[in-house]
C-alpha positions as CSV (number, residue, x, y, z in Angstrom):
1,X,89.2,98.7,113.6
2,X,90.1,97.8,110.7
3,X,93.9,95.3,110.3
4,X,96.0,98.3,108.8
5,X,94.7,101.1,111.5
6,X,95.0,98.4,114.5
7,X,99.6,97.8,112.7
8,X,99.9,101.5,112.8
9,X,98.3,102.2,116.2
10,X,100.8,99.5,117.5
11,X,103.5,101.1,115.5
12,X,102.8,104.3,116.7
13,X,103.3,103.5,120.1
14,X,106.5,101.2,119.4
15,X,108.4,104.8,119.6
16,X,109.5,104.9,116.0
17,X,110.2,108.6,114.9
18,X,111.0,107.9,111.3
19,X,107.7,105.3,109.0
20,X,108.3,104.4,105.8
21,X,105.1,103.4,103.5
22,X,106.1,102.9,99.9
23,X,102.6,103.3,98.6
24,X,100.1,104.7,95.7
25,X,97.2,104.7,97.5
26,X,98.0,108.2,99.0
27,X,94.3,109.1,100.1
28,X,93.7,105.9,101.5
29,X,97.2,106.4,103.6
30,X,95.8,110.0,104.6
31,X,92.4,108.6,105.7
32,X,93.9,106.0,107.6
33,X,96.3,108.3,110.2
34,X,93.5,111.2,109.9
35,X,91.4,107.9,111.8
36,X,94.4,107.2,113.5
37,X,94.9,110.7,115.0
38,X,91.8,111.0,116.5
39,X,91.6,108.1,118.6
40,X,95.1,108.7,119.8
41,X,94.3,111.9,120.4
42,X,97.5,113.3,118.4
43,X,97.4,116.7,115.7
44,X,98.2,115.2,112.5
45,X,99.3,117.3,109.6
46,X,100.2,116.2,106.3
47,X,103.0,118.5,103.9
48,X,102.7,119.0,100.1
49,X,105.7,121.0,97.9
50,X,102.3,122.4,96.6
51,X,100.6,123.4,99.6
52,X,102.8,123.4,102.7
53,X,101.7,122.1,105.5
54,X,97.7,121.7,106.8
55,X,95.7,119.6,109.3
56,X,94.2,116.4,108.4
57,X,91.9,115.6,110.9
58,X,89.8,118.2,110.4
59,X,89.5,120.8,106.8
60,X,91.8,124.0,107.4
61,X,93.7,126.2,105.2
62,X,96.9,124.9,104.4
63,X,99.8,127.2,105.5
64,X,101.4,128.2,102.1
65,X,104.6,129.7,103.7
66,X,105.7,125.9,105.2
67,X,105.5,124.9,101.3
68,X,109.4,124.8,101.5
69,X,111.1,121.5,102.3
70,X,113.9,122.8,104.6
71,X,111.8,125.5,106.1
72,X,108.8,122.9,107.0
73,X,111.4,120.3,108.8
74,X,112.8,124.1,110.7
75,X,109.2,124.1,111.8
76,X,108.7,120.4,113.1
77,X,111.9,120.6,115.2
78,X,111.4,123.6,116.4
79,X,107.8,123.3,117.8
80,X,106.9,122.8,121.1
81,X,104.1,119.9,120.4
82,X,103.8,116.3,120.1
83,X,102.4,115.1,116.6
84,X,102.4,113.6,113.4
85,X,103.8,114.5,110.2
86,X,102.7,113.5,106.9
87,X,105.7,114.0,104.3
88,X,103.9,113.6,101.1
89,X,106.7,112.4,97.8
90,X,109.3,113.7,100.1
91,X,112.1,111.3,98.5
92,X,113.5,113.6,95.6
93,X,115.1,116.4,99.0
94,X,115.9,113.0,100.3
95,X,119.6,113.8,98.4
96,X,120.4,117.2,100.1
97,X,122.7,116.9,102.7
98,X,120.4,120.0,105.0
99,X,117.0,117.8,104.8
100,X,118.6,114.4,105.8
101,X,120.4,116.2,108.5
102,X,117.5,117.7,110.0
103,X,115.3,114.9,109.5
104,X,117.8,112.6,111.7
105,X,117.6,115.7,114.8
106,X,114.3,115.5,114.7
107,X,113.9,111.9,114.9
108,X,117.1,112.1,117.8
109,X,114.9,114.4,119.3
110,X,111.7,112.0,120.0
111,X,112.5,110.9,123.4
112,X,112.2,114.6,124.5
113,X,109.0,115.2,122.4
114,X,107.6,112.8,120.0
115,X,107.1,114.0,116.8
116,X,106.8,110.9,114.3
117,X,107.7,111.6,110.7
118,X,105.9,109.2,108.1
119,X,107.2,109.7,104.9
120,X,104.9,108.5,101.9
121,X,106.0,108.0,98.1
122,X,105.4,105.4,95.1
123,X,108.8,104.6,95.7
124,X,111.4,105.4,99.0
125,X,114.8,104.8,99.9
126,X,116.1,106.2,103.3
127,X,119.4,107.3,103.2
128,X,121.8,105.5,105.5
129,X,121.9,108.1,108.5
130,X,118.1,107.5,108.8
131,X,118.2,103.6,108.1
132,X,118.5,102.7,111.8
133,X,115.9,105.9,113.3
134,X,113.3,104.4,110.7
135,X,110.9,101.4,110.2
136,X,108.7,100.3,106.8
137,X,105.0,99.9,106.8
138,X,103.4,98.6,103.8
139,X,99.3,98.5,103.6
140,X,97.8,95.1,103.2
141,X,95.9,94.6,100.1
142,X,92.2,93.3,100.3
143,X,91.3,89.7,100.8
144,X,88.4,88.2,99.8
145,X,86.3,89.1,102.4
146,X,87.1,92.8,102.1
147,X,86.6,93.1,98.1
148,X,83.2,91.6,98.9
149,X,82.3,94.6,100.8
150,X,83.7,96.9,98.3
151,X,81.6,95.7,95.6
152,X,78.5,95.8,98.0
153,X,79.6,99.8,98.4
154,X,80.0,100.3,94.8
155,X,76.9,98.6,94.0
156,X,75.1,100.7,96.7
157,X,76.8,104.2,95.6
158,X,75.8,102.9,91.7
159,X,72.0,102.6,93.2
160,X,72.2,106.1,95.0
161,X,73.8,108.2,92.3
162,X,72.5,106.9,88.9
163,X,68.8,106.1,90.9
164,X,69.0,102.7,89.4
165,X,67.6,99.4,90.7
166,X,70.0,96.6,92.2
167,X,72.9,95.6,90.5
168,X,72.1,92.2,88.6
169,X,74.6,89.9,89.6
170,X,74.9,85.7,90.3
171,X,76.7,84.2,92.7
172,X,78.9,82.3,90.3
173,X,80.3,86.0,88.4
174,X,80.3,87.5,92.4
175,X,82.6,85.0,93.2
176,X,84.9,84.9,89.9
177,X,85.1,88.8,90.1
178,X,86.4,88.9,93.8
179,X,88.7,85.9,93.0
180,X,90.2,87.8,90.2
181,X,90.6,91.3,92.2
182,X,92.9,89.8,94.9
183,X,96.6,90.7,95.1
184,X,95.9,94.4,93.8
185,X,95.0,97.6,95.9
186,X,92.2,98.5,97.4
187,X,92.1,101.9,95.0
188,X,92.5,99.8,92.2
189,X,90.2,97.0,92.9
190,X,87.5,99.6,93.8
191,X,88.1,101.3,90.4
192,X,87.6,98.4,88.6
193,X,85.0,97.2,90.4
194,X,82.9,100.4,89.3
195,X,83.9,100.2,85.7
196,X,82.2,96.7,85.6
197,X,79.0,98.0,87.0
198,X,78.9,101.1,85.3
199,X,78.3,99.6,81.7
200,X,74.9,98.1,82.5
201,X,74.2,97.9,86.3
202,X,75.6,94.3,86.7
203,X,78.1,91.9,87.0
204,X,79.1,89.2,84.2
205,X,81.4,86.7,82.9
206,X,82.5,89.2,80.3
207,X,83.4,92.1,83.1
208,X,85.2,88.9,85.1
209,X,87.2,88.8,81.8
210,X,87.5,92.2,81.3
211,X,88.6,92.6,85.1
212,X,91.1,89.6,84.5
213,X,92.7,91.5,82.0
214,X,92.9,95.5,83.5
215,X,94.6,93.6,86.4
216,X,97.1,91.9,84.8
217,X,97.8,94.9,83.2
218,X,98.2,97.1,85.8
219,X,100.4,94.3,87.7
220,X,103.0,94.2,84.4
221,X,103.4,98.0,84.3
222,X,106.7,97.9,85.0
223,X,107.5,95.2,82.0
224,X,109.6,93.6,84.0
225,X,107.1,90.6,83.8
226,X,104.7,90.1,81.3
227,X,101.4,87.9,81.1
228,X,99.7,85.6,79.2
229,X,96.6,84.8,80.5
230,X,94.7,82.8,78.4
231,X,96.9,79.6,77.7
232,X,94.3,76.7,76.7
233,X,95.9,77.8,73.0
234,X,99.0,75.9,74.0
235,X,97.9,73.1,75.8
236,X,98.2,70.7,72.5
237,X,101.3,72.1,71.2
238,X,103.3,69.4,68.8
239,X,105.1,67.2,70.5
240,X,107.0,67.3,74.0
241,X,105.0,64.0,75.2
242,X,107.0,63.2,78.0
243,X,107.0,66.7,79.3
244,X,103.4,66.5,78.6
245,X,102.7,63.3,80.9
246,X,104.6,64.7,83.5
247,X,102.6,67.7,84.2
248,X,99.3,65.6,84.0
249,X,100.5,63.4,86.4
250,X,101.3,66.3,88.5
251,X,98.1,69.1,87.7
252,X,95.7,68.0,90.7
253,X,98.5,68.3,93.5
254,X,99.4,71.5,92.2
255,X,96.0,73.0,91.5
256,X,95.0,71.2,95.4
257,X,94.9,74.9,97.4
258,X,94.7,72.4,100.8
259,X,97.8,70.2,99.8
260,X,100.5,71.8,101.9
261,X,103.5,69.6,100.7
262,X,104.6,67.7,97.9
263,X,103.2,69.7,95.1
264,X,105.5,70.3,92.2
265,X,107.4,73.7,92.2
266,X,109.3,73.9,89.0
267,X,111.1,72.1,86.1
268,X,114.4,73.6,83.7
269,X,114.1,73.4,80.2
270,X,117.8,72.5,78.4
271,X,118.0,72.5,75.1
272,X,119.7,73.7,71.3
273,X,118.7,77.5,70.4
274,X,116.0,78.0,68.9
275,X,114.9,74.2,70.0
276,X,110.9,75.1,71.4
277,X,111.9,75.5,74.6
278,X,110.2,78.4,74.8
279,X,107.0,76.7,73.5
280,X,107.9,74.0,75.9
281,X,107.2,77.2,78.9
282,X,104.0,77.8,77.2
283,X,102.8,74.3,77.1
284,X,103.4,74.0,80.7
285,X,101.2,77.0,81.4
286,X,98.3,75.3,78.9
287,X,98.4,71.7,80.0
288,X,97.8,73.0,84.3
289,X,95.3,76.0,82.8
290,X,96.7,79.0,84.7
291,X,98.2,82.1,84.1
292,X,101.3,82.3,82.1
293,X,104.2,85.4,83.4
294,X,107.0,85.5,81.8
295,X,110.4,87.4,84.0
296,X,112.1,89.6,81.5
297,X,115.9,89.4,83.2
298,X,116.6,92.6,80.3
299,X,114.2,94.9,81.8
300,X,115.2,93.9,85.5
301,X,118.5,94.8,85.6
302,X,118.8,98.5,86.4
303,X,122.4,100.6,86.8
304,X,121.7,102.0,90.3
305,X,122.9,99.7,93.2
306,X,120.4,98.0,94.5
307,X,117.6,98.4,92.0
308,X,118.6,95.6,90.0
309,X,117.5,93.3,93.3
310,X,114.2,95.4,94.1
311,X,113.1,94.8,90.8
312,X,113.4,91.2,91.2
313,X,111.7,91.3,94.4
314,X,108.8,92.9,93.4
315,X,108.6,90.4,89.9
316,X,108.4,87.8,92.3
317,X,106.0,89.2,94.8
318,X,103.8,89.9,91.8
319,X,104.1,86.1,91.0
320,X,103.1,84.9,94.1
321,X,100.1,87.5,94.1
322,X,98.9,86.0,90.5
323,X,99.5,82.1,91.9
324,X,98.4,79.8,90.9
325,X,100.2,80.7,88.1
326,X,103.9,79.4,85.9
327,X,106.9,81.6,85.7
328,X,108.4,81.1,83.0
329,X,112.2,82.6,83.2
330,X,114.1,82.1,79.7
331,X,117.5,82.2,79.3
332,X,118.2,82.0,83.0
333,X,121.6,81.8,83.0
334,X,122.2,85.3,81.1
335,X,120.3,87.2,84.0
336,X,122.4,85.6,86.6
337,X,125.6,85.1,85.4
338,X,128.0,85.6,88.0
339,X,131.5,88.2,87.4
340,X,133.8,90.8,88.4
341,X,132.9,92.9,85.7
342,X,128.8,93.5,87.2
343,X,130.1,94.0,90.7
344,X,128.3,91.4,92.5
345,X,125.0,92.2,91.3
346,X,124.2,88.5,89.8
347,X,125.4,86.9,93.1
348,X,123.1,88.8,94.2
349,X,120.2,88.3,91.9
350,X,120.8,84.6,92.0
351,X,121.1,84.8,95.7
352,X,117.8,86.3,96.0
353,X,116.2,84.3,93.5
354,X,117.0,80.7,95.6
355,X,116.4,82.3,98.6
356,X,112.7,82.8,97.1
357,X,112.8,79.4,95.3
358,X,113.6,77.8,98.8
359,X,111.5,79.7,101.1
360,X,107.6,80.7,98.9
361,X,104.7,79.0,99.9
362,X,102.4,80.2,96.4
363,X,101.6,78.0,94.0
364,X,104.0,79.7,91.6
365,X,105.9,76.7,89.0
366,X,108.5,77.7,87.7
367,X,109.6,76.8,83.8
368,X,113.1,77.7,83.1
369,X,114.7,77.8,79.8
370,X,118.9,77.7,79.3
371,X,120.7,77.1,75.8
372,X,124.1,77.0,78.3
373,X,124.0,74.7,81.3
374,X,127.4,75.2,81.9
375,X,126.6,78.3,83.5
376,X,124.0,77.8,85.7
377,X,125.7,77.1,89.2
378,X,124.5,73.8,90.8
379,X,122.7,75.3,94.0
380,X,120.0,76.5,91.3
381,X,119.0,73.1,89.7
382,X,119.4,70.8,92.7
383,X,116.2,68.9,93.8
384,X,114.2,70.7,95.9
385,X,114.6,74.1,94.3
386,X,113.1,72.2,90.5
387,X,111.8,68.8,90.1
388,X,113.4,68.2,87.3
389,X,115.4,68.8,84.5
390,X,114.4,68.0,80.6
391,X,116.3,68.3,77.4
392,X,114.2,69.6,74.8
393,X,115.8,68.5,71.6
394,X,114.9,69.7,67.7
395,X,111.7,67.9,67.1
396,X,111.3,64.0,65.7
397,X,110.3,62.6,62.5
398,X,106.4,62.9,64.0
399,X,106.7,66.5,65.7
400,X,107.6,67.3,62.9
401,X,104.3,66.0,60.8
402,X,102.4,67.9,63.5
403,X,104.3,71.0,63.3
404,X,103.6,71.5,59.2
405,X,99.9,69.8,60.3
406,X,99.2,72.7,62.6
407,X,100.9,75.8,60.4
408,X,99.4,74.8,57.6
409,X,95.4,75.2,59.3
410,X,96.8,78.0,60.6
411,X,96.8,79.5,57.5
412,X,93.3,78.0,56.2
413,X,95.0,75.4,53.8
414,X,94.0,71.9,54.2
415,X,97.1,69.2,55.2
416,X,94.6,66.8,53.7
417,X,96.2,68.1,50.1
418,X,99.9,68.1,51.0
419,X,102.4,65.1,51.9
420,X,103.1,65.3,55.1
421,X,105.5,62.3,55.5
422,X,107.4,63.7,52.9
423,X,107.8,67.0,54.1
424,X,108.5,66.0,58.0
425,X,111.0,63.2,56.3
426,X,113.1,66.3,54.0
427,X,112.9,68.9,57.4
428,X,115.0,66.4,59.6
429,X,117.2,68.8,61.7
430,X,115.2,71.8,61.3
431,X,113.2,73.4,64.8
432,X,109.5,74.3,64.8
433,X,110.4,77.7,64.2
434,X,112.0,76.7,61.0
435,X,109.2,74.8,59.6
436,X,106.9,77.8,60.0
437,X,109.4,79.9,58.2
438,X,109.6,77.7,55.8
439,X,105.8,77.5,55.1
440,X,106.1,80.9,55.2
441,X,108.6,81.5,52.6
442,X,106.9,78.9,50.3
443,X,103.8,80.8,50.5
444,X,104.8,84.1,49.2
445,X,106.6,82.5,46.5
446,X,103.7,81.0,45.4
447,X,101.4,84.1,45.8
448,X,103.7,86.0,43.9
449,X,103.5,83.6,40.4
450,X,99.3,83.2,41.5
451,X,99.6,79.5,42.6
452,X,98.4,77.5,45.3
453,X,100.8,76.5,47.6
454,X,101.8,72.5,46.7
455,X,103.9,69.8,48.2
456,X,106.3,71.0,45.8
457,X,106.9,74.4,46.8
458,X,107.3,73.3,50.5
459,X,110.2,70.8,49.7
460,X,112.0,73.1,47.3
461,X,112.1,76.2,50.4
462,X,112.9,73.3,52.9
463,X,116.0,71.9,50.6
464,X,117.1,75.5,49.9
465,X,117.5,76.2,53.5
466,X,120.1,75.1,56.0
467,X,119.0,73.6,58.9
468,X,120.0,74.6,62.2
469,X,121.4,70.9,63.1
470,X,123.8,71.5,60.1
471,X,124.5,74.9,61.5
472,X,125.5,74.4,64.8
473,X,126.4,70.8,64.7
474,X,129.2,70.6,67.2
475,X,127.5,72.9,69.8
476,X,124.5,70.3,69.0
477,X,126.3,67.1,69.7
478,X,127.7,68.5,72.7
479,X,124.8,68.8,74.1
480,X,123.2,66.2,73.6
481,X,126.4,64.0,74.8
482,X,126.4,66.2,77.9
483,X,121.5,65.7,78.2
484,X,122.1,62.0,77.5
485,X,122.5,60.8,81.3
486,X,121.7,63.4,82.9
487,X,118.0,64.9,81.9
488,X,114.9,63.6,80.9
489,X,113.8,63.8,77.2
490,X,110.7,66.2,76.6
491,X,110.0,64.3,73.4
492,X,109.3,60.7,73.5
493,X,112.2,58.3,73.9
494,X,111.0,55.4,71.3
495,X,111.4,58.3,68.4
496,X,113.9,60.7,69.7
497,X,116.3,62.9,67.2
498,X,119.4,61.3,66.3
């Protein structure tokens, strides 16, 4: 028996009239109480707005006139035998007054006759008169052990239908391809596991990749957290040396699946806008080589009570379903700012976000980014919930060198020809996004006239431009006055910014 058929057998018999399963595996939800039906020896139907209402266990002709939400729910009180229901994307009549009510007689009315309704959608809210007659169920998704056997079926049903030999496979791409397929469903790790056969009867490094990607994909559908996945490309990023140590020092305990305490769970990033923080996320992500996700706080928040906290929820489960992995959450303090005006909603968020900081066992580090640390309450940044906290300030004398260093092979041109120590020295105050613009900007200028881009150019775009440290001077000072003894500078003390 397999773990999901042995929790709804138990629930079964628990006397619950009302399940829940939020769910888009519907066939596999079917098969499973069609199974379940017959070895507790139970009629099972399941009910479609399509096709009414029809017998599981066995085929039969669905009866068409039972199509009718209120007159199907008529029919399940008013029969005379014990069953089970199958409510199939039930929750749009969820909102008329009629269904709800007779829902909740029915489910009164299991003592007397037990008639279990199990109500199945992508997505299911019961309505408060049912809240306390009902229970949630939620399918387990495949460990390792159980994707194994899936790919053993898929390779088997490949051999049968196509008349192909084995599936060519090594042990090393075997076990990279069921590593990958964890913390999605069993539908969708089947489904990808037959596209990766399919091309050319075996399994390779390129369908691991391939795999790696489709799942992250379906897993950021939502957008409410997007992926990176690939982050070796920021592991060297210009500057941030301290920062950089620090994870190093710290990669083997956190990468260590059997260390069970003292790994590092997460660091804030404080610093000017437009500073690198951001990059400063990203380098994280490179220098422990996992997964990068990033929590998009402007997708999350929804208008319709309650939402705004399930989709945080579910962000998060999908974090600790991609760990090891860094979560990178910028501008923290704008998605859980805290007033009368969003009617609780980022108490909320914020109390369900320490709640999960406090409480997760994944390897999930978190890298958050704020421009406004007077906003962020102090329950979020106390030890325990981040390691620490570093100030990311605009970059020194020799980030800078680096920065024009790497944008200028970026764009095929050799630093070899340009002066770098004069360029870093006339960009003092500007951010890494600034240089780039900058080398940018001097490079159409000189496409346009049909020159190569020189020294020259470079200095005369960086002297026409005003920096952001002249820009936002006193918000600048402030913040640094305020980082000074009281964070840990990402760049290197012996050359920091003044």
């Amino acid at each position: 028996m397999t773990p999901d058929l042995h929790d709804l057998e138990l629930l079964l018999r628990s006397d619950t009239p009302i399940i829940l399963i939020e769910s888009i595996e519907e066939p596999r939800v079917i098969e499973l109480f069609s199974r379940l039906a017959i070895r507790v020896s139970e009629p099972a139907f399941r009910w479609t707005v399509t096709e009414g209402l029809q017998r599981i266990e066995y085929v039969a002709e669905p009866e068409h006139m039972l199509a009718d939400p209120g007159e199907v729910l008529r029919h399940v009180k008013l029969t005379t035998q014990r069953g089970i229901y199958l409510l199939l994307d039930f929750h749009p009549y969820l909102e008329t007054p009629l269904h709800v009510r007779l829902l909740k007689e029915i489910a009164q009315g299991y003592g007397g006759l037990p008639r279990t309704l199990i109500l199945v959608s992508h997505a299911l809210e019961a309505p408060p008169e049912l809240r306390h007659l009902s229970v949630r169920f939620s399918l387990r998704l495949p460990d390792r052990n159980r994707i194994m056997a899936l790919i053993r079926e898929e390779a088997k049903r490949w051999q049968q239908v196509g008349d192909q030999g084995s599936v060519r496979a090594s042990r090393q791409a075997l076990d990279q391809l069921a590593e990958n397929l964890l913390g999605i469903t069993e539908s969708d790790a089947r489904r990808l596991i037959r596209n990766a056969i399919r091309n050319d009867g075996a399994i390779t490094r390129d369908d691991v990749e391939s795999v790696k990607r489709a799942k992250y994909a379906l897993l950021s559908s939502e957008g409410v957290i997007s992926f990176e996945y690939d982050t070796r490309s920021f592991a060297d990023v210009a500057g941030l040396s301290n920062l950089k140590g620090w994870i190093d020092r710290r990669r083997d305990a956190f990468l260590d699946p059997e260390r069970q305490r003292d790994y590092p769970r997460g660091i804030l990033l404080l610093g000017v806008q437009g500073g690198g923080k951001s990059l400063a996320a990203k380098a994280v992500a490179g220098r422990l080589g996992v997964p990068l996700l990033r929590l998009d706080f402007g997708a999350l928040y929804n208008k319709y009570i309650g939402e705004t906290e399930k989709n945080l929820r579910k962000a998060l489960e999908t974090a600790d379903l991609m760990a090891p992995c860094v979560l990178w959450v910028d501008e923290i303090e704008k998605g859980i700012a805290t007033g009368s005006e969003d009617d609780g909603v980022g108490r909320r968020v914020l109390a369900t976000l320490l709640t999960w900081m406090a409480e997760r066992k994944t390897r999930v580090f978190i890298a958050a980014t704020a421009n406004d640390i007077s906003r962020l309450p102090p329950e979020l940044i106390r030890k325990g919930r981040i390691d620490e906290l570093f100030f990311v300030d605009l970059p020194t004398t020799e980030v800078r060198r680096d920065i024009f260093n790497i944008h200028l092979r970026q764009r095929d041109l050799d630093p070899a020809d340009f002066d770098l120590d004069a360029l870093a020295d006339a960009a003092e105050g500007f951010t890494g996004a600034g240089i780039e613009q900058a080398v940018v900007s001097a490079l159409f200028a000189d496409r346009a006239a049909g020159t190569p881009l020189t020294t020259a150019t470079l200095l005369g775009e960086i002297a026409s431009t005003q920096p952001l440290s002249v820009v936002m001077d006193v918000q600048i000072r402030k913040l640094r006055d305020w980082a000074q003894e009281r964070t840990v500078p990402a760049h290197a003390p012996s050359s920091a910014t003044v």
